[in-house]
C-alpha positions in Angstrom: 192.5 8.2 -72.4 192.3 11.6 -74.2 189.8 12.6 -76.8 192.1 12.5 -79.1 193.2 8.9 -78.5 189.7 7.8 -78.3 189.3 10.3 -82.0 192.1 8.5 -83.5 191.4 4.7 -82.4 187.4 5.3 -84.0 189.6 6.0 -87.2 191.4 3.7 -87.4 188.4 1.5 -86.8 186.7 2.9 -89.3 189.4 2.5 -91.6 189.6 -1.1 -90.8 185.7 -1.8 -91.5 186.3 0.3 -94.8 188.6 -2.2 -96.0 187.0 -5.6 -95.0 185.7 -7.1 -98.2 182.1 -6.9 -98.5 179.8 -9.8 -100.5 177.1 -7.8 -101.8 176.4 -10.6 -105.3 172.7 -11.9 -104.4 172.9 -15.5 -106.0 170.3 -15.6 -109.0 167.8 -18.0 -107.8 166.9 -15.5 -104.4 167.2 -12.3 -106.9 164.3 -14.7 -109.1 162.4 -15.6 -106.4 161.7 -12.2 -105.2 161.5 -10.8 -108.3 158.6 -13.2 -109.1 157.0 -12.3 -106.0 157.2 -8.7 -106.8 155.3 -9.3 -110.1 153.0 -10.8 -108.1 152.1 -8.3 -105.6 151.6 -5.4 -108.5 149.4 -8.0 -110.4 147.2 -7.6 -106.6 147.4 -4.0 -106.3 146.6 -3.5 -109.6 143.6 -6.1 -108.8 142.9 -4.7 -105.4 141.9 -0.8 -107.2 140.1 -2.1 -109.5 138.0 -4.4 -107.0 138.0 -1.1 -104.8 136.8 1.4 -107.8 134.2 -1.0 -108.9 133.0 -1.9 -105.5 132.8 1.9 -104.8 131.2 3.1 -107.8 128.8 0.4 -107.3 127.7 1.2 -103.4 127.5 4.6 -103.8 124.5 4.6 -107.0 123.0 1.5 -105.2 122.3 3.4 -102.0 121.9 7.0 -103.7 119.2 5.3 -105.8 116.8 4.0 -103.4 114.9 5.9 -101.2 115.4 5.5 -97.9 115.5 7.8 -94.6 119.0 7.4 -93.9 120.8 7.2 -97.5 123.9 10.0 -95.6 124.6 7.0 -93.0 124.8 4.0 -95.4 126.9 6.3 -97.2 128.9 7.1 -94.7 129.0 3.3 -93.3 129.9 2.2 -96.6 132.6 4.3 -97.8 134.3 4.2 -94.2 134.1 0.4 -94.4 135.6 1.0 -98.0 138.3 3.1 -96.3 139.5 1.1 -93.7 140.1 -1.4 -96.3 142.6 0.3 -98.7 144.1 2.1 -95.5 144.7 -1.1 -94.4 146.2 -3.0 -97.6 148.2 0.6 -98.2 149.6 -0.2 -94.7 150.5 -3.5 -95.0 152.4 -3.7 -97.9 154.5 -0.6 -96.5 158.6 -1.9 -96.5 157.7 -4.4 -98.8 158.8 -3.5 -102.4 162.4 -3.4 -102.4 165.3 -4.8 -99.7 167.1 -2.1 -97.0 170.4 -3.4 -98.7 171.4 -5.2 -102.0 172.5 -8.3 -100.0 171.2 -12.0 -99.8 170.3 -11.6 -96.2 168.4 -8.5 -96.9 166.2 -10.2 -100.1 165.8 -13.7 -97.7 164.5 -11.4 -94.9 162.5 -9.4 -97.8 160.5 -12.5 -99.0 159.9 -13.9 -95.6 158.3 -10.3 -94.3 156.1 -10.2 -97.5 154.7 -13.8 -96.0 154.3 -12.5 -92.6 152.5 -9.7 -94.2 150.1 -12.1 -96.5 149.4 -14.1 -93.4 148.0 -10.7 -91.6 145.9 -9.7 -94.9 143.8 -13.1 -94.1 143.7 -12.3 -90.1 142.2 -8.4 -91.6 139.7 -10.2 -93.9 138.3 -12.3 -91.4 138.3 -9.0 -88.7 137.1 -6.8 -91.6 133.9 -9.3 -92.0 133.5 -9.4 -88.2 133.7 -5.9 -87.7 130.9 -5.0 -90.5 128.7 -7.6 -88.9 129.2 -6.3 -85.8 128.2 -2.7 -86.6 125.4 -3.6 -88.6 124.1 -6.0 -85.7 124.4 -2.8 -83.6 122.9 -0.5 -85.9 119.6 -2.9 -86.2 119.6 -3.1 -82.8 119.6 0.8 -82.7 116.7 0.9 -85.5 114.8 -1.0 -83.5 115.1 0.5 -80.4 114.3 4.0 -81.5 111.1 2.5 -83.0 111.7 2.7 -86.9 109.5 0.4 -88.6 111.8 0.4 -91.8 114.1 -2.6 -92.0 117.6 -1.8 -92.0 117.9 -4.9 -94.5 115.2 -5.2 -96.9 116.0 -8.7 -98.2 117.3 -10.7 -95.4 117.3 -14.2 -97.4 119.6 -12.6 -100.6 122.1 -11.0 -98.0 122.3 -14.5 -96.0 123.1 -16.2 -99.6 125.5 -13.6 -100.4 127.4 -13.7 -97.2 127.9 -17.3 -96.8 129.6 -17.2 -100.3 131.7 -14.8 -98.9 132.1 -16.5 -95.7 132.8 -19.9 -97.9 135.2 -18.1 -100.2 137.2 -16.4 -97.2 137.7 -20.4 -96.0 139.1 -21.0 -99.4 141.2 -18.0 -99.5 142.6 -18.6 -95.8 143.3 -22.1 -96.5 145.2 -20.9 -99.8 147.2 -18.7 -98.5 148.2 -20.8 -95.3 149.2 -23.3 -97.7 151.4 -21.5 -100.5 152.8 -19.0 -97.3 154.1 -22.9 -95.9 155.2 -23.6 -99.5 157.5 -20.4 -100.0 158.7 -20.4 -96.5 160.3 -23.7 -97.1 162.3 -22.4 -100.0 163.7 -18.9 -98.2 164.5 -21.2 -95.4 166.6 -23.5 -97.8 167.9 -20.6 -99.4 169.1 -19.4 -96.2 170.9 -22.5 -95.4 172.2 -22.7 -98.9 173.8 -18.9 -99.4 174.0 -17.6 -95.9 175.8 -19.9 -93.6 
């Protein structure tokens, strides 16, 4: 077979898949589903800055208003916990806001990787909390090795109380989200065996 043969035969192909009739309609009640978890998911982000601004705004005075001996570090500690946080929702939700291709398929698969994607903002939370008490164990331990006298935490009792709200609320949250994740599952699997058989 020649090149030209083989040039006319991916033509005429071509030609042929040009012609077959394509389904691109998106029945309504996918194109409301999604569009409902769309709203959704701004109505978070929008949340999520705020939370972020607020939380900022309010660790950075706090520690630049006492005095202690290593203000630049808790700085530091806190804004790169701050960052990893927002680098990590900015991440996640990357792909998610509109379908490759205006097709029911492509909305179906849509709604069921913005689940996945909710389901791996609970496994971060419970990392994120992990991972702070983990460098702050190590940093105490580091305090207290080089012979500072100063506490790292002045007011052990008030922290406790305010991370096991946390640590009560994350529970909540998790349980939450594994339930209405199972919920909406159910429905983009039903609408898969409704519209794409």
């Amino acid at each position: 077979m020649s090149g030209t043969d083989s040039d006319k035969q991916w033509l005429e192909l071509e030609k042929i898949w040009k012609q077959l009739p394509v389904n691109t309609e998106v029945p309504a009640a996918i194109l409301k589903w999604v569009r409902r978890q769309e709203r959704r998911m701004r109505l978070v982000v929008a949340f999520e800055w705020l939370v972020v601004l607020g939380v900022g705004i309010y660790v950075v005075v706090a520690i630049l208003n006492k005095d202690q001996s290593d203000v630049i570090l808790r700085l530091a500690f806190a804004l790169s916990m701050l960052a990893l946080a927002v680098g990590f929702s900015m991440t996640n939700r990357r792909g998610l806001w509109a379908p490759l291709e205006e097709s029911a398929k492509a909305y179906v698969d849509l709604g069921l990787l913005r689940l996945k994607r909710k389901r791996r903002e609970v496994h971060f939370s419970w990392f994120f909390l992990f991972l702070q008490m983990f460098l702050i164990g190590i940093w105490s331990y580091a305090r207290a090795y080089s012979g500072s006298t100063e506490p790292l935490i002045r007011h052990p009792q008030e922290v406790l109380i305010v991370f096991s709200g946390f640590v009560v609320f994350l529970i909540l949250y998790s349980v939450y989200i594994y339930r209405r994740t199972g919920r909406e599952k159910m429905v983009l699997k039903s609408f898969q065996k409704k519209y794409l058989k």
